[in-house]
LUMVONU-484343 format. One record per residue (C-alpha): residue in three letters; x, y, z; residue number from 1. Coordinates in steps of 0.5 Angstrom, whole numbers, plus 2048, in hexadecimal, padded with zeros to 3 digits. Example, Ala and Ser with C-alpha at 12.3 -4.5 7.8 and 13.67 -1.06 7.14 Angstrom:
// residues 2
ala | 819 | 7F7 | 810 | 1 $
ser | 81B | 7FE | 80E | 2 $
// end
This chain:
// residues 387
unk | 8B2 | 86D | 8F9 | 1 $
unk | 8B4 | 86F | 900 | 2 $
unk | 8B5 | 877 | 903 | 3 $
unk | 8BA | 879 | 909 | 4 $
unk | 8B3 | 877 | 90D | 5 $
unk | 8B3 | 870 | 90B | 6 $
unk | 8BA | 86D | 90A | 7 $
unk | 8BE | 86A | 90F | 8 $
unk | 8C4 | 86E | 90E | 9 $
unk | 8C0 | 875 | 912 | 10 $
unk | 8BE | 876 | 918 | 11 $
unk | 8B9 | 87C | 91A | 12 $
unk | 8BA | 881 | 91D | 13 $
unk | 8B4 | 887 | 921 | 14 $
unk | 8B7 | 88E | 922 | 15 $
unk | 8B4 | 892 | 927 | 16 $
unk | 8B1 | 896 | 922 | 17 $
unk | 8AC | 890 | 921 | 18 $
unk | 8B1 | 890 | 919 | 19 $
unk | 8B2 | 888 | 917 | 20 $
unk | 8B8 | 886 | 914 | 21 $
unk | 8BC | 880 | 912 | 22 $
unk | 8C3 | 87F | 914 | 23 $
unk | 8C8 | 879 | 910 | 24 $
unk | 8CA | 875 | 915 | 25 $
unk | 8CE | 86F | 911 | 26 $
unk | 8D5 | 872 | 910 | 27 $
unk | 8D9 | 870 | 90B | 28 $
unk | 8DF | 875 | 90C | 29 $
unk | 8E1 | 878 | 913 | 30 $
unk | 8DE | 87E | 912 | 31 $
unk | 8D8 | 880 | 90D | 32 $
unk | 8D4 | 886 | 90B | 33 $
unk | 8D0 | 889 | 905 | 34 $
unk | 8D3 | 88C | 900 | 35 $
unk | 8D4 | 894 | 8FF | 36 $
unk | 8CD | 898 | 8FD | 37 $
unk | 8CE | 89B | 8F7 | 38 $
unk | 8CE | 894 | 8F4 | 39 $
unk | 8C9 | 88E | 8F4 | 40 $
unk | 8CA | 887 | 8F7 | 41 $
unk | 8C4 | 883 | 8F5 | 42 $
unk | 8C2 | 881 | 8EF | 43 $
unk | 8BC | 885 | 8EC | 44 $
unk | 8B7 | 87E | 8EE | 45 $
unk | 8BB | 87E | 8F5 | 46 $
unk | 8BD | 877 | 8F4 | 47 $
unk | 8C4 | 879 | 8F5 | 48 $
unk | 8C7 | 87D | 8FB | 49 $
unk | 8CF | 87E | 8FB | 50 $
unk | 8D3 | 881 | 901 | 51 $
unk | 8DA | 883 | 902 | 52 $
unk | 8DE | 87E | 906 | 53 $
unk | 8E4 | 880 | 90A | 54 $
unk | 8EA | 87C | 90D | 55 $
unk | 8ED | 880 | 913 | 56 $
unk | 8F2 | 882 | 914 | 57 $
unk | 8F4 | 883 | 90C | 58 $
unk | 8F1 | 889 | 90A | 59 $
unk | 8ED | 886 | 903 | 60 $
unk | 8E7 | 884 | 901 | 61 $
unk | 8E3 | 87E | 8FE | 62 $
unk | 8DD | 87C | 8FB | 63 $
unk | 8D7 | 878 | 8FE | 64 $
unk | 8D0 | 877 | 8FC | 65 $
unk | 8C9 | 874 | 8FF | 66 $
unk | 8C5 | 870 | 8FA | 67 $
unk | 8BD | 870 | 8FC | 68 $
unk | 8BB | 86C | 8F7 | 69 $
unk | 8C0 | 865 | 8F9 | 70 $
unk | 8C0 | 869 | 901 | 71 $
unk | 8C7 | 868 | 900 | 72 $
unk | 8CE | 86D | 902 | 73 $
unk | 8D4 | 86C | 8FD | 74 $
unk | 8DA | 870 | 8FF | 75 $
unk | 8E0 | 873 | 8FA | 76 $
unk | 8E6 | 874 | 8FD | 77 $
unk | 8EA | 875 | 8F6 | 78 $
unk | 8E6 | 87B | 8F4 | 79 $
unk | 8E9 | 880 | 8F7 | 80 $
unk | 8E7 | 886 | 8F5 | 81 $
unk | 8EB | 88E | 8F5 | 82 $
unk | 8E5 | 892 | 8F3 | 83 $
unk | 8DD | 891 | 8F6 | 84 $
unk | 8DA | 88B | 8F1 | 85 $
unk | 8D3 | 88B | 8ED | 86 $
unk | 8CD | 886 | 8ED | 87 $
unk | 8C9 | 885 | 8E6 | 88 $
unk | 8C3 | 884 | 8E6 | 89 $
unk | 8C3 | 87D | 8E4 | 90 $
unk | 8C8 | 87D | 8EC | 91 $
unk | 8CF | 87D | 8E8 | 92 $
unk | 8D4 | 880 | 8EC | 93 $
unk | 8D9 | 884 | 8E9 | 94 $
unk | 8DF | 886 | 8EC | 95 $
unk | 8E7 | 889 | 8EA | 96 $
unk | 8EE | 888 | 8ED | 97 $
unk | 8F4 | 88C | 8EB | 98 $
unk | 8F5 | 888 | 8E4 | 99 $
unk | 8ED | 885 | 8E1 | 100 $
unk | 8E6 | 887 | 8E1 | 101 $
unk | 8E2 | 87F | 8E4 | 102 $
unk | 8DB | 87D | 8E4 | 103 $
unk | 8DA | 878 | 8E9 | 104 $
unk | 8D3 | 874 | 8E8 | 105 $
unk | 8CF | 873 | 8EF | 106 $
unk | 8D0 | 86B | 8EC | 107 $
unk | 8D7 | 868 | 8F0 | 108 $
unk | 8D7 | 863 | 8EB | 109 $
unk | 8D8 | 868 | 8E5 | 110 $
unk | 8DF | 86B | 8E5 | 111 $
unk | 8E0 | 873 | 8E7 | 112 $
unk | 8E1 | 877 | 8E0 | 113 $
unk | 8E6 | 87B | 8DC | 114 $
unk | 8E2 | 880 | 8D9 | 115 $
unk | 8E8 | 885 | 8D7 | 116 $
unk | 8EE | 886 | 8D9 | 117 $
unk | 8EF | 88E | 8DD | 118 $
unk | 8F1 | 893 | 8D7 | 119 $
unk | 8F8 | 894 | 8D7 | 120 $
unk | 8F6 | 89C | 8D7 | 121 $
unk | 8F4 | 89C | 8DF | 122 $
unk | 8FB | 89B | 8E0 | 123 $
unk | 8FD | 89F | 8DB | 124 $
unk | 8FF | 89A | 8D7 | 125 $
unk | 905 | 897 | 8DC | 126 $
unk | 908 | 89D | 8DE | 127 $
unk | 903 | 89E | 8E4 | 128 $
unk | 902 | 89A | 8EA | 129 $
unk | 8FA | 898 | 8E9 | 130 $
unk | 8F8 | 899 | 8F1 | 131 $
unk | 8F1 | 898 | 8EF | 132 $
unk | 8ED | 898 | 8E9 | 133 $
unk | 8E6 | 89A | 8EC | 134 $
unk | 8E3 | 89B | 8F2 | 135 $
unk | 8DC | 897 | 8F1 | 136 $
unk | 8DB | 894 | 8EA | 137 $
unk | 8D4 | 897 | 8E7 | 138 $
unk | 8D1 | 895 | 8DF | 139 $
unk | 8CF | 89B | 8DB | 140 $
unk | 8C7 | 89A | 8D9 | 141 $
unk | 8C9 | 895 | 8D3 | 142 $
unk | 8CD | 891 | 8D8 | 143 $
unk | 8D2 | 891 | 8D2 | 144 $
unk | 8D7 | 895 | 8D6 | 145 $
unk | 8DA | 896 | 8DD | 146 $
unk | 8DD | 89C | 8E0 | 147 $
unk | 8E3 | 89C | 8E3 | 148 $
unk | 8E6 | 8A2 | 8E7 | 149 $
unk | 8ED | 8A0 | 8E7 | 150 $
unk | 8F2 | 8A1 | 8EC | 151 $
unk | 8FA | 8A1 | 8EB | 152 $
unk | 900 | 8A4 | 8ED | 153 $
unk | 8FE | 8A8 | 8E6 | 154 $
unk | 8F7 | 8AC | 8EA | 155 $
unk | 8F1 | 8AB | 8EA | 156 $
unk | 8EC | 8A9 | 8E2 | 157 $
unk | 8E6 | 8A7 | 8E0 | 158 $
unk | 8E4 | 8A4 | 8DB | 159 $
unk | 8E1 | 89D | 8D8 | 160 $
unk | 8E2 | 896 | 8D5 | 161 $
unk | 8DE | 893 | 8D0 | 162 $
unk | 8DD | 88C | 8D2 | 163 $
unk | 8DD | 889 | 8CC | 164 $
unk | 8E3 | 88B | 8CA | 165 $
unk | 8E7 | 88D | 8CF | 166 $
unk | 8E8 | 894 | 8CC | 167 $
unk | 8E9 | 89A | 8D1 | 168 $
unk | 8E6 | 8A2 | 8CF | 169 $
unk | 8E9 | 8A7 | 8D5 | 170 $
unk | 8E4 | 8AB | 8D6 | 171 $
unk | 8E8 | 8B0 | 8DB | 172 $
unk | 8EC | 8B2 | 8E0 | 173 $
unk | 8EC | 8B5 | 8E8 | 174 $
unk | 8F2 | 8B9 | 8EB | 175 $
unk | 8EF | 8B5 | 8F2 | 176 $
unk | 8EE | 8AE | 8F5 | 177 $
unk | 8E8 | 8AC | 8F2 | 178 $
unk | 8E3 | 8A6 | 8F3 | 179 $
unk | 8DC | 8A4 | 8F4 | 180 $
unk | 8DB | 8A4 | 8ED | 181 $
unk | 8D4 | 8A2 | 8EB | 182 $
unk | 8D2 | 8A2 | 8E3 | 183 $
unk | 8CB | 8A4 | 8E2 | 184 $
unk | 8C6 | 89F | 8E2 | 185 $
unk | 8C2 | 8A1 | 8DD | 186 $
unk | 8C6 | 8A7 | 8D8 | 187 $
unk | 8CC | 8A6 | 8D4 | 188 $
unk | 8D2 | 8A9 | 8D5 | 189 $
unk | 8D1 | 8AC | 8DC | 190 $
unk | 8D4 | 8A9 | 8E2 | 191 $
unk | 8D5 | 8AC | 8EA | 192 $
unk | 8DB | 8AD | 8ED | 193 $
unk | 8DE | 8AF | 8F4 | 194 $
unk | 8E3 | 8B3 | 8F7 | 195 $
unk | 8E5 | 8AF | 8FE | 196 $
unk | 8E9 | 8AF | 903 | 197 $
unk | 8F0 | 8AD | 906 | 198 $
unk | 8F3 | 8AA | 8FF | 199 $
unk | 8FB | 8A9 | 901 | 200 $
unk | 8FE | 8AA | 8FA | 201 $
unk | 8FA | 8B1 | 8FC | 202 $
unk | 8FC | 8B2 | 902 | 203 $
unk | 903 | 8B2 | 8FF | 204 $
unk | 901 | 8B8 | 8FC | 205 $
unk | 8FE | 8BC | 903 | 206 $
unk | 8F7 | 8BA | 8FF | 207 $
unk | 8F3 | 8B5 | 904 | 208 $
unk | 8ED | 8B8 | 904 | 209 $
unk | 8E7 | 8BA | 900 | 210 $
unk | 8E7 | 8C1 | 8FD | 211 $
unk | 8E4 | 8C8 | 8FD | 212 $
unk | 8E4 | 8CC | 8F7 | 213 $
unk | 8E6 | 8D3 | 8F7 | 214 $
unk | 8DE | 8D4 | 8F8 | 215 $
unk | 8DE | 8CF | 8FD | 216 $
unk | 8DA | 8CA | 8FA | 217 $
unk | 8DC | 8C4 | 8FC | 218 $
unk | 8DF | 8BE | 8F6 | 219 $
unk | 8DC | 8B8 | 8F9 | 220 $
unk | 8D6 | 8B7 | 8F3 | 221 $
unk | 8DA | 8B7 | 8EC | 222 $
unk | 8D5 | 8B4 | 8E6 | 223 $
unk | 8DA | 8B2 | 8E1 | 224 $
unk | 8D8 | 8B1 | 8D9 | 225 $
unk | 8DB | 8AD | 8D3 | 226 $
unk | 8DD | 8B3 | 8CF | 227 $
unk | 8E2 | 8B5 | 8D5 | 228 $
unk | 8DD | 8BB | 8D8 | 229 $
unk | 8DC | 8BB | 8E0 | 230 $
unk | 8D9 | 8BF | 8E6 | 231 $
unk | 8D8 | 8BF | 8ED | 232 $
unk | 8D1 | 8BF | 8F1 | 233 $
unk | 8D1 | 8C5 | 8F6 | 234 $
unk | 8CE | 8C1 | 8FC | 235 $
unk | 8C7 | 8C5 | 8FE | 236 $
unk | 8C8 | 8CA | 904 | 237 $
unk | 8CE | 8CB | 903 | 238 $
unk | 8D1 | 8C4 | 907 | 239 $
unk | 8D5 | 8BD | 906 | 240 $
unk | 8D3 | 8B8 | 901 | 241 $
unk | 8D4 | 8B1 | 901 | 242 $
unk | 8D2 | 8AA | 8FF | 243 $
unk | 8CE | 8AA | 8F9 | 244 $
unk | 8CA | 8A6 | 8F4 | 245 $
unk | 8C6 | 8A7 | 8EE | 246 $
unk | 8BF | 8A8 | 8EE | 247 $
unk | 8BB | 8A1 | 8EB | 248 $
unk | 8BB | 8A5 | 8E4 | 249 $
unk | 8C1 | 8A9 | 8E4 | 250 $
unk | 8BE | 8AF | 8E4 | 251 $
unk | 8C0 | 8B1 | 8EB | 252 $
unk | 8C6 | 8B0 | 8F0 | 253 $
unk | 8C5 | 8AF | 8F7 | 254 $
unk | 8CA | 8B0 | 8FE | 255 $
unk | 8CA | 8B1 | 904 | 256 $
unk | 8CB | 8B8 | 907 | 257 $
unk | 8CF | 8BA | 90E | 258 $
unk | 8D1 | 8C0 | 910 | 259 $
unk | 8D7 | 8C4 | 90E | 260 $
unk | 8DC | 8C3 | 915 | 261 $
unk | 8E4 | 8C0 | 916 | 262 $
unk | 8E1 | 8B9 | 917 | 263 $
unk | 8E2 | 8B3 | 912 | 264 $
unk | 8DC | 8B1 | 90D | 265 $
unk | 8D6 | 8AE | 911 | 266 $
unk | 8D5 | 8B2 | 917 | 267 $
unk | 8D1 | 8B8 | 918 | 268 $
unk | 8CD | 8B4 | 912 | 269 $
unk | 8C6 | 8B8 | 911 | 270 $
unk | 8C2 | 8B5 | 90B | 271 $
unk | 8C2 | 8B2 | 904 | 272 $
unk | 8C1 | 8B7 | 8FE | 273 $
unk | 8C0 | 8B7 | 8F7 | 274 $
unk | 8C2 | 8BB | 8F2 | 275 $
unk | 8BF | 8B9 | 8EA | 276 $
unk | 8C5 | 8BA | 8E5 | 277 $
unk | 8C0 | 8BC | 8E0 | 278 $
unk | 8BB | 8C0 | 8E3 | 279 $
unk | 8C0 | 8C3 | 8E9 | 280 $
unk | 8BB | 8C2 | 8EE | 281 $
unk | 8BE | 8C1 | 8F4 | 282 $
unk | 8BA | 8BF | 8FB | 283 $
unk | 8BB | 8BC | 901 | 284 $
unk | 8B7 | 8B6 | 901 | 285 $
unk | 8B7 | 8B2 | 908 | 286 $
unk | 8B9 | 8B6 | 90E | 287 $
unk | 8BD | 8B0 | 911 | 288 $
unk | 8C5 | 8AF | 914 | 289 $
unk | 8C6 | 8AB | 90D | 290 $
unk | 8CD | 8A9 | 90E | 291 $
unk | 8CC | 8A4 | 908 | 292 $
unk | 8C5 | 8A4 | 903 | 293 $
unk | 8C1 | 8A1 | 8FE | 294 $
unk | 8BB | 8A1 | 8FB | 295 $
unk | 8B5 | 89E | 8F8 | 296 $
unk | 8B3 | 89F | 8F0 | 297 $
unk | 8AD | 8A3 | 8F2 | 298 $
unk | 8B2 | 8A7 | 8F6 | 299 $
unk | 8AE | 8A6 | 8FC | 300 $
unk | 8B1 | 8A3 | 901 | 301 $
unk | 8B8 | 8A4 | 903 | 302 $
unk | 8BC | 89E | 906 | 303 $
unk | 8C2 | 8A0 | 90A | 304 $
unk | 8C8 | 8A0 | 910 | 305 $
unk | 8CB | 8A5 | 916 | 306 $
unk | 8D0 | 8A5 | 91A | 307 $
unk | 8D0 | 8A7 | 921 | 308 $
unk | 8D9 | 8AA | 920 | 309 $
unk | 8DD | 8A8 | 919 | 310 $
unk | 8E1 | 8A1 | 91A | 311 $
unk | 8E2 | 89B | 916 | 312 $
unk | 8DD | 896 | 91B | 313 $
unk | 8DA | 89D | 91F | 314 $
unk | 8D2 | 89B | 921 | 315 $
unk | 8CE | 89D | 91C | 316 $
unk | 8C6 | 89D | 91A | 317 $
unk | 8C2 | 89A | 914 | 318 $
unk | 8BB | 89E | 913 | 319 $
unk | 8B6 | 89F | 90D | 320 $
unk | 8B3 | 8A6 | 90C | 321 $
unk | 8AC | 8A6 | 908 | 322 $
unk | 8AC | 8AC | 904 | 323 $
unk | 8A5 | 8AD | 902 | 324 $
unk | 8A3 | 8AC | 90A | 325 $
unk | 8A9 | 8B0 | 90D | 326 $
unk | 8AA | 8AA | 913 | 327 $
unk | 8B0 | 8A5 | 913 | 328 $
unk | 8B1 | 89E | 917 | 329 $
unk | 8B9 | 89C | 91A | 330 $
unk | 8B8 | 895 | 916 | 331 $
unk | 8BE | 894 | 91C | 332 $
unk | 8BF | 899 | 921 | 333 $
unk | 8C5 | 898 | 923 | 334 $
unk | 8CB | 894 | 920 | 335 $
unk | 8D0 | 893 | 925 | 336 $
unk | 8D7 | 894 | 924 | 337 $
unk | 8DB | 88F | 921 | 338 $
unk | 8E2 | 892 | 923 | 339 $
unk | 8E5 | 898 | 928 | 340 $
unk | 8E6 | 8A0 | 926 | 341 $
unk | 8ED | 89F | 927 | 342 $
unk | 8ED | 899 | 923 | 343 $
unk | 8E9 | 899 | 91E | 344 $
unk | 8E7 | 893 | 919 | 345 $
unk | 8EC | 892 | 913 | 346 $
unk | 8E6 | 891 | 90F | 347 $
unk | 8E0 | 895 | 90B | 348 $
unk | 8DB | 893 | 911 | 349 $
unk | 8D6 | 897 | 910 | 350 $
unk | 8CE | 895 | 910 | 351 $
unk | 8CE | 898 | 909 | 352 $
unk | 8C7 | 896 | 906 | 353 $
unk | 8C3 | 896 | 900 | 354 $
unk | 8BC | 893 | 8FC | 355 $
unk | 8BD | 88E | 8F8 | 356 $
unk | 8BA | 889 | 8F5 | 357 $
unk | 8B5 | 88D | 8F1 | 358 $
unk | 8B4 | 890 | 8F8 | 359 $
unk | 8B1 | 88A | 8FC | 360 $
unk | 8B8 | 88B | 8FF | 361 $
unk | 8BC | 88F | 905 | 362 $
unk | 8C3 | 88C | 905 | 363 $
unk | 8C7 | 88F | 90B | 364 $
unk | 8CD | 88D | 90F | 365 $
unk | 8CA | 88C | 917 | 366 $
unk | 8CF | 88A | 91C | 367 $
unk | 8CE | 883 | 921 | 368 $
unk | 8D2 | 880 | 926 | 369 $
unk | 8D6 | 886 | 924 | 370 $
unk | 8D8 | 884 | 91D | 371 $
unk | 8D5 | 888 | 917 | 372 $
unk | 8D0 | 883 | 914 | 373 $
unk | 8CC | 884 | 90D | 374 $
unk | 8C5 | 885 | 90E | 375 $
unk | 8BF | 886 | 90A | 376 $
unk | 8B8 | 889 | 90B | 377 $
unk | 8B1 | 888 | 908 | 378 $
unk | 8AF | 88F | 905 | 379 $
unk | 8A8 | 88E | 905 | 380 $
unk | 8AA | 88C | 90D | 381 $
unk | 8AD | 893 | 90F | 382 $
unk | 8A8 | 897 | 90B | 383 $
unk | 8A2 | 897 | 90F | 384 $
unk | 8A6 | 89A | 915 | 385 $
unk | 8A8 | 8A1 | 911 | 386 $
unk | 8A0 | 8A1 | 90F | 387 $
// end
């Protein structure tokens, strides 16, 4: 089977840290780039890698997918998705538009899927208008459900649909913009969700930003649960929350922390913590400007991005933080940026990396020529610069 190193469709590239990675140069779309880090884009064997396609000037985004074992690149234009999609192990990507759940085989030969049409409960059974029905699409541990963090002109609500069936169970509701909406990957019945910023149907209520609570906790960090229970993660220290994960085995969740200032989400960012929702243990892990993380199983490595000053398309850095020595590595020390502060880009161009793969994998978004560009690293290359 062929790797990144070895198919004809990739050219290497060295950072000036001595970091080697692997950049996709054949293009089957405009623009490309890799997938959005709370979800896998490769199957569990690495033998199929898939990736956003984008078509400027219009604002949605398809599907495409690197075949190493054929060392073929296949594009998808009729997968236009309006929630981040998911691979499977075996390298199925499924996906949502407005009306039904599909799963597109990595095969062009075989033709994309119906799994279930979207439950009519999402738009409130006709009399809401569904603006999306989550925000990543995420299996619960049994791969029998997917969660859905709905929005519509109705709110905002959180529940999940039974692939078999069809059958929708809410499991509650926020007062606030909610997305990133993760299931648990390991204990049923538990999921993540997050308060965000600059939703317009909140802003017609004066409500654009994420909010303090009388106490001044932050309400980024919500865990949801099945029997319509939900609480907040306090952010350690006292500071800001943002773009969280699930530990391997469910046990904790992961984010990235920045200091509480009148800034939008990402500047000021000062670390990666964790907070274990059975235990309460919470403690910084990772002393980086993490603007984007994730983690290894072991929880031993920290993958992530920063930016250099919020925009779409702003210059940004990918690294990878070793836990138990303490030293980090710039896999790419600096992304150029792909539009100008006063014009940012209309798309979600961060590098947004994540392991994958089994871990034998970083996929990232790099820039070349100027262009946003799906990039994978070796882990066992980038390792030994942090030991």
């Amino acid at each position: 089977m062929y790797t990144p190193a070895t198919s004809r469709h990739f050219s290497k590239q060295v950072d000036e840290s001595g970091a080697v990675y692997y950049v996709l140069d054949t293009h089957v779309a405009p623009q490309q780039q890799g997938f959005y880090f709370v979800n896998s884009c490769m199957s569990d064997d690495g033998r199929y890698l898939w990736f956003y396609t984008f078509y400027p000037p219009a604002q949605h985004r398809t599907l495409g997918v690197v075949d190493f074992e054929t060392d073929e690149v296949c594009n998808f234009p009729g997968c236009l998705h309006e929630c981040g999609p998911i691979v499977d192990a075996e390298g199925n990507c499924w996906y949502c538009d407005l009306n039904n759940l599909y799963k597109r085989s990595p095969d062009p030969a075989v033709p994309t899927q119906i799994v279930q049409p979207l439950p009519a409960e999402l738009s409130e059974n006709g009399a809401a208008l569904l603006r999306a029905p989550a925000c990543h699409l995420t299996f619960s541990p049994d791969k029998k459900q997917v969660f859905f963090d709905s929005i519509s002109s109705a709110g905002y609500k959180m529940g999940v649909m039974d692939l078999d069936t069809g059958k929708y169970t809410e499991w509650c509701r926020a007062e606030y913009y909610r997305n990133h909406g993760q299931y648990n990957p390991v204990h049923p019945g538990i999921a993540l969700t997050a308060e965000d910023f600059g939703a317009p149907y909140d802003r017609s209520r004066g409500t654009a930003g994420i909010h303090c609570d009388e106490n001044g906790i932050f309400q980024r960090l919500w865990v949801v649960r099945e029997d319509g229970t939900q609480y907040v993660i306090p952010p350690l220290d006292g500071m800001r929350a943002t773009h969280e994960w699930w530990s391997a085995d469910g046990s904790k969740v992961y984010y990235c922390r920045y200091e509480p200032a009148n800034v939008p989400c990402g500047h000021r960012n000062n670390g990666v913590c964790c907070y274990d929702i059975f235990t309460g243990e919470h403690r910084l892990v990772a002393p980086v400007a993490a603007w984007h993380g994730f983690t290894t199983a072991d929880e031993q490595l920290v993958v992530y991005d920063e930016n250099a000053g919020f925009y779409r398309g702003c210059e940004s850095r990918v690294g990878l933080y070793n836990v138990k020595t303490g030293k980090q590595v710039y896999i790419v020390t600096l992304n150029e940026a792909m539009a100008p502060p006063e014009k940012p880009s209309q798309y979600h161009l961060d590098p947004h990396p994540r392991f994958n793969a089994n871990e034998k994998y970083i996929v990232f978004t790099s820039v070349k020529n100027g262009d946003p560009q799906v990039a994978v690293a070796f882990t066992e290359d980038i390792l030994p610069l942090t030991e």
